[in-house]
N, C-alpha and C positions, 0 to 999 in steps of 0.2 A: 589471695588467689593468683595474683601475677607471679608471684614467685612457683607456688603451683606449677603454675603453666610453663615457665621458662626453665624448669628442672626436671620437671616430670613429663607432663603432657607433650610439650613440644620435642623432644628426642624421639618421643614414640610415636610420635604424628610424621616425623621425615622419616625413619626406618619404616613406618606403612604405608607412605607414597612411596617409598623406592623399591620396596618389594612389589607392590600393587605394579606403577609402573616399566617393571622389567620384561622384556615379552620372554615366549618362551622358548629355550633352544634344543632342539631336536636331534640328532646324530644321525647321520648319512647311513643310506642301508649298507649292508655287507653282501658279500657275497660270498660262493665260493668254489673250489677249481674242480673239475672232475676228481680229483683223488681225495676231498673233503676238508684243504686246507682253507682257512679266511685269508680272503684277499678284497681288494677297494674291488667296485663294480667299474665297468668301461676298461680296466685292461686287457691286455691279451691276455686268454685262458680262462676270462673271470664265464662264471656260468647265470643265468640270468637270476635276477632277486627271487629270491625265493626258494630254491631250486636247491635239495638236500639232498646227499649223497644217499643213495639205497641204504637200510639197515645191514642186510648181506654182504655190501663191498666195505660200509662204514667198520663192521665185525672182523671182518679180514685187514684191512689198516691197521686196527688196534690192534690185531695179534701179533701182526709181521713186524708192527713198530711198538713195544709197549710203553708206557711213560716211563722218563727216568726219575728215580726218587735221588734225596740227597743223603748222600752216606753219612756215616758216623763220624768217619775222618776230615768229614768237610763240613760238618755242623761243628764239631769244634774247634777246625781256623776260624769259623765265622765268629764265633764266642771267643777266642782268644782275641781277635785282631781288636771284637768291640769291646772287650777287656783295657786293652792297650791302649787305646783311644780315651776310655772314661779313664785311665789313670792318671793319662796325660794330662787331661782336662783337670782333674783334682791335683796336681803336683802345680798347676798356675797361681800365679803369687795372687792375693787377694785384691780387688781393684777399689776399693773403698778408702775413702782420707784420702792423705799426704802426699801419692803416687803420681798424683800431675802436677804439682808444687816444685820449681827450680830450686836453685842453692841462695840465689838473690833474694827471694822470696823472705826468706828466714831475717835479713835484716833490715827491711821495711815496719 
């Protein structure tokens, strides 16, 4: 049983006190500006919590600005570059054995 307990039980006894004991955190409201951007509450321009842009001005924003998607030409830099990256990564010598071992080492 003591083994039990020192392998099993008790890891799972500190993980559910420190879950139990962690309070909990919340995230500060938002806010946002008359033209419907999110900005912190309390600076200039911010509009009081709560407080959403009309559907009608919201509908005009969207039209006048519409989201930008990412091209063709720029999803395959981003796949080339992570390409070049994991190649690199695979061309690194292997770090197992001998590799921190000096030249003295060898006539000991």
């Amino acid at each position: 049983m003591k083994v039990l307990f020192t392998r099993v039980l008790l890891p799972v006894l500190v993980v559910g006190i420190t879950l139990v004991s962690t309070p909990a955190v919340f995230a500060a409201p938002t806010c946002q500006t008359r033209d419907g951007e999110t900005i912190r509450c309390g600076t200039p321009g911010a509009m009081p919590v709560g407080w959403q842009l009309p559907l009608e001005e919201r509908l005009e924003q969207e039209r006048l600005h519409p989201p930008r998607y990412t091209s063709t030409q720029e999803l395959l830099q981003i796949f080339g570059v992570m390409g070049l990256f994991f190649a690199l990564l695979a061309l690194m010598p292997d770090f197992e054995g001998d590799w921190d071992k000096q030249e003295d080492d060898k006539r000991r």
